[in-house]
Backbone as a chain_set.jsonl record, in Angstrom:
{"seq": "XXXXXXXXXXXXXXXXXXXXXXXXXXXXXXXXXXXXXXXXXXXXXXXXXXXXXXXXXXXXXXXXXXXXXXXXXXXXXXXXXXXXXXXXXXXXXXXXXXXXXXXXXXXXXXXXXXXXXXX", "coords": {"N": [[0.839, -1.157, 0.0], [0.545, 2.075, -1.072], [1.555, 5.4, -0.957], [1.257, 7.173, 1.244], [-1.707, 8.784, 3.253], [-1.925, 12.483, 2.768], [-1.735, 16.328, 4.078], [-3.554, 19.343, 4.111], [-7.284, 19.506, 2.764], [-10.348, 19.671, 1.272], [-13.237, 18.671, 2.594], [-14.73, 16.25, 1.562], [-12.951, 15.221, -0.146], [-11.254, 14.328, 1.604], [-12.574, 12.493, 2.989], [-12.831, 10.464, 0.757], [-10.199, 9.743, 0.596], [-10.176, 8.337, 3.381], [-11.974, 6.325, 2.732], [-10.964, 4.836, 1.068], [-8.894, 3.749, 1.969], [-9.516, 2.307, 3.705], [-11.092, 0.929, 2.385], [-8.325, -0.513, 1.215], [-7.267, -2.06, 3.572], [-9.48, -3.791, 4.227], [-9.216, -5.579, 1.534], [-6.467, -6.209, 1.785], [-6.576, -7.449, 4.071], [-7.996, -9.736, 3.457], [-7.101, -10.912, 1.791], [-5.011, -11.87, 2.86], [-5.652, -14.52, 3.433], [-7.554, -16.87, 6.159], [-7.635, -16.142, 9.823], [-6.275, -17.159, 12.207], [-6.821, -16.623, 15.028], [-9.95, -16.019, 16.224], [-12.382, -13.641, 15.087], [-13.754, -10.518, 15.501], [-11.199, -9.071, 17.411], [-10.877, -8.371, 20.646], [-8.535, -7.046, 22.584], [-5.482, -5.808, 21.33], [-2.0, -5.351, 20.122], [-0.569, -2.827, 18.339], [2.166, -2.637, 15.759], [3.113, -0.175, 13.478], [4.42, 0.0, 10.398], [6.118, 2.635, 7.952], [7.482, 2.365, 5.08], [9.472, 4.319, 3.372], [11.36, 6.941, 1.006], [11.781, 9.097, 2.208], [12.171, 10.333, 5.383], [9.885, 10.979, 7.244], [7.568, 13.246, 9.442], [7.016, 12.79, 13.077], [4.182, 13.803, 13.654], [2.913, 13.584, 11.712], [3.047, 11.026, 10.6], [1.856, 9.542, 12.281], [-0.751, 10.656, 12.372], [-1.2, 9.756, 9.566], [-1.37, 6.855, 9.556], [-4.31, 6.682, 10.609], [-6.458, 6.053, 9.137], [-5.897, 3.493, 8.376], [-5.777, 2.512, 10.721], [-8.419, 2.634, 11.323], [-9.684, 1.151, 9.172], [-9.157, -1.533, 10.1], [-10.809, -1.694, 11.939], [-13.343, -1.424, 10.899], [-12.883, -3.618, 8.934], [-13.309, -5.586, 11.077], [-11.331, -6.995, 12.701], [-10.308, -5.596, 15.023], [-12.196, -4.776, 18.001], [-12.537, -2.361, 18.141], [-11.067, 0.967, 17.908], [-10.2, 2.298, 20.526], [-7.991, 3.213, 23.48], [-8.045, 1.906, 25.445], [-8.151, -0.73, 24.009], [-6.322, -0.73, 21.893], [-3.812, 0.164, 22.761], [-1.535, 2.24, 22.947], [-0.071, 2.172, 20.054], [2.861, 0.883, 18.002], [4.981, 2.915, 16.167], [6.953, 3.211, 13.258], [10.052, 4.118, 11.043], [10.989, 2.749, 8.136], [13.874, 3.161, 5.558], [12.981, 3.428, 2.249], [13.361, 2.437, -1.398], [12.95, 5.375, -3.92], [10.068, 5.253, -5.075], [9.176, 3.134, -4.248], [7.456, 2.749, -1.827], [5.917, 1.493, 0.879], [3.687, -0.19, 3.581], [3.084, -1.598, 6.352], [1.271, -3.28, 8.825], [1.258, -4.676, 11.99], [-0.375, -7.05, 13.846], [-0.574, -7.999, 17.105], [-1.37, -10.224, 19.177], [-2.294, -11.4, 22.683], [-3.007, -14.25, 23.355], [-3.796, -16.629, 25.94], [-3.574, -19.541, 25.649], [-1.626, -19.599, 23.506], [0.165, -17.323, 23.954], [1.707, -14.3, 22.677], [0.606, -13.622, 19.336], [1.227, -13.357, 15.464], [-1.348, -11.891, 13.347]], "CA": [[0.0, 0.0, 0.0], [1.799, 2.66, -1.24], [1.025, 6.782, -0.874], [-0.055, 7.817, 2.502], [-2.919, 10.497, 3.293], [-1.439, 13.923, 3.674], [-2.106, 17.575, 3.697], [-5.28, 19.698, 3.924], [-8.247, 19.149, 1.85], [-12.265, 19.497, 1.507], [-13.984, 17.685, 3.312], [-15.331, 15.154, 0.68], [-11.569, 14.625, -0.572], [-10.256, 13.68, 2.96], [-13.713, 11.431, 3.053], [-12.788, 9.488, -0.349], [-8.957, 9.31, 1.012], [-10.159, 7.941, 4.432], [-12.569, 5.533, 2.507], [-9.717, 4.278, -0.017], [-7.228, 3.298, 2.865], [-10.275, 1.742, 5.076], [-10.938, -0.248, 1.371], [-7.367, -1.144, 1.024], [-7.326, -2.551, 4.778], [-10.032, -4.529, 3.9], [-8.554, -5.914, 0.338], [-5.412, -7.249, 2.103], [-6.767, -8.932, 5.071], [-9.073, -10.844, 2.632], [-6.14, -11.824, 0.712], [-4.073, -12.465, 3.993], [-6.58, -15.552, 4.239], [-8.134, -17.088, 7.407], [-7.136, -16.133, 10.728], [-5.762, -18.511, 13.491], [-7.787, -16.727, 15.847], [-11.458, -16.09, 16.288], [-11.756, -12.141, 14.962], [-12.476, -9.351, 16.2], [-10.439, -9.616, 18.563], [-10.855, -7.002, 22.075], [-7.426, -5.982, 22.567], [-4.024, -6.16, 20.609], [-0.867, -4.552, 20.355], [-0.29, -2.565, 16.875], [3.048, -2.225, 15.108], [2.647, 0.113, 12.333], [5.627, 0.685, 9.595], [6.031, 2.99, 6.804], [8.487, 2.412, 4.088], [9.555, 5.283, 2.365], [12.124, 7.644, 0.848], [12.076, 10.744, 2.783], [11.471, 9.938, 6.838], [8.203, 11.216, 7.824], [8.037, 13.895, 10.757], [6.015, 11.86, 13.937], [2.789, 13.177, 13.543], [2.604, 12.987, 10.19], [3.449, 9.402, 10.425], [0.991, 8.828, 13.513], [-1.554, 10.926, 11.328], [-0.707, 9.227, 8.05], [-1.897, 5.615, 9.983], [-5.42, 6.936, 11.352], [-7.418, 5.114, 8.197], [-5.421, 2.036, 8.57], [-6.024, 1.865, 11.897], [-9.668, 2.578, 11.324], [-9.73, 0.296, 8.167], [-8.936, -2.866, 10.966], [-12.278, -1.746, 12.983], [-14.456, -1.685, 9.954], [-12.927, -4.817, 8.857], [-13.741, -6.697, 12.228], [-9.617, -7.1, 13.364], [-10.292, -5.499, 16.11], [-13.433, -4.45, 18.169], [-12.352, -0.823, 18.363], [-9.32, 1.369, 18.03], [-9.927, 2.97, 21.65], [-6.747, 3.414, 23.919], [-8.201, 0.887, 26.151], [-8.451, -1.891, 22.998], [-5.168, -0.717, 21.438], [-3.187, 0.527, 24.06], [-0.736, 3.068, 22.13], [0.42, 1.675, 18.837], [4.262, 1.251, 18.015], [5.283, 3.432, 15.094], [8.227, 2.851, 12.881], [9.764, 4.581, 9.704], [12.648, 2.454, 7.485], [13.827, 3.317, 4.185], [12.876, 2.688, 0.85], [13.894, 3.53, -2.476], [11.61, 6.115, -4.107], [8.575, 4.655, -5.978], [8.646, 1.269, -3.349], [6.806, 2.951, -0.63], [4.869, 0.567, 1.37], [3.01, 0.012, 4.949], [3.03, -2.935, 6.917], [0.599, -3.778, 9.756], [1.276, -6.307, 12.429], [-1.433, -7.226, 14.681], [-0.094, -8.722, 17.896], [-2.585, -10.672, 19.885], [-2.508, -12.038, 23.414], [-3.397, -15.486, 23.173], [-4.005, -16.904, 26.718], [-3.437, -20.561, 25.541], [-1.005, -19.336, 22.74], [0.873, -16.417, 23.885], [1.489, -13.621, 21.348], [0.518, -14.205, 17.789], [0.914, -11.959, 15.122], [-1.849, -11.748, 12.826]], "C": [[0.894, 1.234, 0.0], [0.857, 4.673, -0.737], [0.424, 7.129, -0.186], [-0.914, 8.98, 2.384], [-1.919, 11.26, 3.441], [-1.525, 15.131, 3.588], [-3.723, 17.787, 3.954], [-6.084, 19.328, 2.938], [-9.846, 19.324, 2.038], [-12.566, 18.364, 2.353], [-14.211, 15.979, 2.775], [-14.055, 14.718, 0.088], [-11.024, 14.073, 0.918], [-11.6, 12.445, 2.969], [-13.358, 10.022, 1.969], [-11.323, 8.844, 0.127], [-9.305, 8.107, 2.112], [-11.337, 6.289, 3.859], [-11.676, 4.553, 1.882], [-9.058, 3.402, 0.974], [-8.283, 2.316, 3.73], [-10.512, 0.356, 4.108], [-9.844, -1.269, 1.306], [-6.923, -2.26, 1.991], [-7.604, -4.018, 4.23], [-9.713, -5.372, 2.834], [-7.577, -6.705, 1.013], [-5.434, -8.106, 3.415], [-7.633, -9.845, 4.159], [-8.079, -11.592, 2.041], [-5.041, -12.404, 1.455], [-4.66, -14.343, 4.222], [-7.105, -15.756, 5.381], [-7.28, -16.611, 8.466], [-6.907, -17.145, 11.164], [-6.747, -18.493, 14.798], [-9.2, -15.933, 15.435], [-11.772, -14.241, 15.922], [-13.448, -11.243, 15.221], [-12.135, -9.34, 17.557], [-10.246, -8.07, 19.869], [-9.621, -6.552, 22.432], [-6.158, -6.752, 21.838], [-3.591, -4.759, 20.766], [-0.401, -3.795, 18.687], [0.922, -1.913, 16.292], [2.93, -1.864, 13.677], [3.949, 0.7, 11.508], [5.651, 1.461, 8.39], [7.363, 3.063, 6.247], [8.374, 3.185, 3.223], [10.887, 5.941, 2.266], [12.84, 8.489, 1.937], [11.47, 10.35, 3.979], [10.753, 10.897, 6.813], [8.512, 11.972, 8.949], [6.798, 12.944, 12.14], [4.692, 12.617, 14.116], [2.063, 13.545, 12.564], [2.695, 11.674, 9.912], [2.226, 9.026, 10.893], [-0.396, 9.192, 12.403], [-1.962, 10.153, 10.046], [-1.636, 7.407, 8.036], [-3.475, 5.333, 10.048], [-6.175, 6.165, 10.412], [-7.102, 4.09, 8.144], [-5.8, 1.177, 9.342], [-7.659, 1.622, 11.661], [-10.515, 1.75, 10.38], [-9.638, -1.169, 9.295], [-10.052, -3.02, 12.005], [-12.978, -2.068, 11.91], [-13.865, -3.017, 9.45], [-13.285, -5.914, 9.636], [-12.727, -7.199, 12.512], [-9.676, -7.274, 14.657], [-11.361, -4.867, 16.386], [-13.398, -3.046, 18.049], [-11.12, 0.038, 18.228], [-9.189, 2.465, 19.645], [-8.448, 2.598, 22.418], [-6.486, 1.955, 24.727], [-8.079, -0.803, 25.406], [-7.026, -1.757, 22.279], [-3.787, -0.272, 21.809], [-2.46, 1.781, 22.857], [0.013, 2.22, 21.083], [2.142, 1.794, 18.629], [4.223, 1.626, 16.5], [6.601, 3.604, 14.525], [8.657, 3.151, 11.176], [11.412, 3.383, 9.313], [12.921, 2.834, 6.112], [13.451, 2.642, 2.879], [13.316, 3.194, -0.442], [12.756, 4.385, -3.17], [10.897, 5.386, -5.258], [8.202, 3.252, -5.58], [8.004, 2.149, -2.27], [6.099, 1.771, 0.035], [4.676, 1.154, 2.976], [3.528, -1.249, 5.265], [2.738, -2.731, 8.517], [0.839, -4.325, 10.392], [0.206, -5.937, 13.861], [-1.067, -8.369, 15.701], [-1.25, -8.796, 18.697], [-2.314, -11.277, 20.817], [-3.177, -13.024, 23.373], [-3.333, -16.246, 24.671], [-3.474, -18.579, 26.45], [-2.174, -20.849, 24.558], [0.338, -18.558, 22.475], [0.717, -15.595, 22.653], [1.247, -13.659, 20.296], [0.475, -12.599, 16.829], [-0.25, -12.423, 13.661], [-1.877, -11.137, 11.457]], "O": [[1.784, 1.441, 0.825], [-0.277, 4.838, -0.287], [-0.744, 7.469, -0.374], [-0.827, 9.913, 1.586], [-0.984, 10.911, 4.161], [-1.275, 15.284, 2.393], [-4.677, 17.011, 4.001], [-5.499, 18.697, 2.058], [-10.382, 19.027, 3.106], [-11.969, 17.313, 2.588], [-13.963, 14.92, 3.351], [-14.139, 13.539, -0.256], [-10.178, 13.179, 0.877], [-11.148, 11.301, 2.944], [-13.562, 8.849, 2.282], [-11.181, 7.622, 0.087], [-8.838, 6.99, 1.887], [-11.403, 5.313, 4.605], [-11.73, 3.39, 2.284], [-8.707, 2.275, 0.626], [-7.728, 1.51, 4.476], [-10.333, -0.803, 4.48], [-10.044, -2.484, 1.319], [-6.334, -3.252, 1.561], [-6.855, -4.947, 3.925], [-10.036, -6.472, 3.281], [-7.72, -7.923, 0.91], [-4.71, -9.037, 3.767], [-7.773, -10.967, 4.647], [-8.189, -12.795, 1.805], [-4.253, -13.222, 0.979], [-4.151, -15.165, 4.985], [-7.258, -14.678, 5.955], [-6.084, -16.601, 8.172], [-7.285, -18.17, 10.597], [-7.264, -19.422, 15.42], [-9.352, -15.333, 14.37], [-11.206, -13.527, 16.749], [-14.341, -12.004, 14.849], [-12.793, -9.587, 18.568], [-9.56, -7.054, 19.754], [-9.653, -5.341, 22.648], [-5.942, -7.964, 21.808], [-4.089, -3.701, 21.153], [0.179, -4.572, 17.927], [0.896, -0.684, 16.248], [2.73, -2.68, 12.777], [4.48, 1.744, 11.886], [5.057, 0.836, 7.511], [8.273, 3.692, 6.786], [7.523, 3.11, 2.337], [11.676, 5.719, 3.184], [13.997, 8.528, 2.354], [10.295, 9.993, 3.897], [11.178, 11.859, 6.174], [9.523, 11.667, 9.582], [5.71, 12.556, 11.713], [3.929, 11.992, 14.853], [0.856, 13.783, 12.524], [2.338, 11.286, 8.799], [1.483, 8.314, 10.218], [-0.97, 8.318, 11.753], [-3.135, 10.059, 9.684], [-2.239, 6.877, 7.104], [-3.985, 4.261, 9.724], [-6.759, 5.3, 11.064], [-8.015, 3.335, 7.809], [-6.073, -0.02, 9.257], [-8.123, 0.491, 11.811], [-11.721, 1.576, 10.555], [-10.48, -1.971, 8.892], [-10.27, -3.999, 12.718], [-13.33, -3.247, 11.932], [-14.766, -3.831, 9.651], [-13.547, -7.018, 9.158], [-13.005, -8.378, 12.73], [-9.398, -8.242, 15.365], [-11.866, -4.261, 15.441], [-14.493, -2.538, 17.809], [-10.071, -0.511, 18.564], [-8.249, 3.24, 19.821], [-7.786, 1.688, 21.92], [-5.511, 1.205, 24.771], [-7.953, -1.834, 26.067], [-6.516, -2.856, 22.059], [-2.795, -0.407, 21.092], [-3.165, 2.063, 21.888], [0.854, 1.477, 21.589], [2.694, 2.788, 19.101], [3.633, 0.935, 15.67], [7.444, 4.141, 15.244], [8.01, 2.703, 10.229], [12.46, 3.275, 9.95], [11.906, 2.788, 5.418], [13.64, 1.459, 2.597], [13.636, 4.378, -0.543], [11.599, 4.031, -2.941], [11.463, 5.048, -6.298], [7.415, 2.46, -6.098], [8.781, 1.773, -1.392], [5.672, 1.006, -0.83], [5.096, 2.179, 3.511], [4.303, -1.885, 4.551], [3.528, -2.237, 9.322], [0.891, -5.388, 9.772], [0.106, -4.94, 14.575], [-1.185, -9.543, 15.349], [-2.007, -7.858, 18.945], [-1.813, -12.302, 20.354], [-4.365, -12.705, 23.34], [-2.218, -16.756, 24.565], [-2.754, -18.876, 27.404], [-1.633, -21.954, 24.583], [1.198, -18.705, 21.607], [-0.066, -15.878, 21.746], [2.388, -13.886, 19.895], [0.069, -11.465, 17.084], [0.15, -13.356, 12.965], [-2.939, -11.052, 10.84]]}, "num_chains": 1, "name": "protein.A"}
């Protein structure tokens, strides 16, 4: 998933952005296949990375996530993205060369019988 949100905009353009990225969510957990565990799942731990050129300032990064994150509620991931359900998210920039941008998600889950899993 390449080209994060960023900058001002109308209303109805930040709406189609925030719909796009909530789509894209959705698109690659479908193609992730089945889970292991039972989904959505009440609390996890969320490591969120962006691969890009030019490092990102932190809350443009943190910013940059907010439809991703909110793309993993409307998919049914997780029950909610409250503080209490996702505790504070770990955020992480590494390089890429320019025109590879990517994301990458990991969805760490307390597993009681399992220990951590990442999803």
């Amino acid at each position: 998933m390449a080209n994060m949100p960023s900058g001002p905009s109308h209303w109805i353009i930040k709406k189609r952005e925030a719909d796009k990225w909530k789509g894209l969510v959705a698109k690659a957990i479908c193609a992730a296949g089945p889970s292991p565990v039972h989904l959505p799942v009440e609390r996890a731990k969320l490591k969120l990375t962006r691969y890009s050129s030019v490092e990102p300032d932190w809350d443009g990064m943190v910013a940059g996530f907010k439809h991703v994150i909110d793309g993993l509620v409307r998919a049914g991931v997780i029950t909610n993205d409250r503080v209490s359900n996702i505790g504070q998210p770990h955020y992480a920039w590494e390089y890429a060369k320019p025109k590879q941008g990517r994301i990458r998600v990991e969805v760490l889950i307390e597993s009681p019988e399992q220990g951590e899993m990442n999803v």
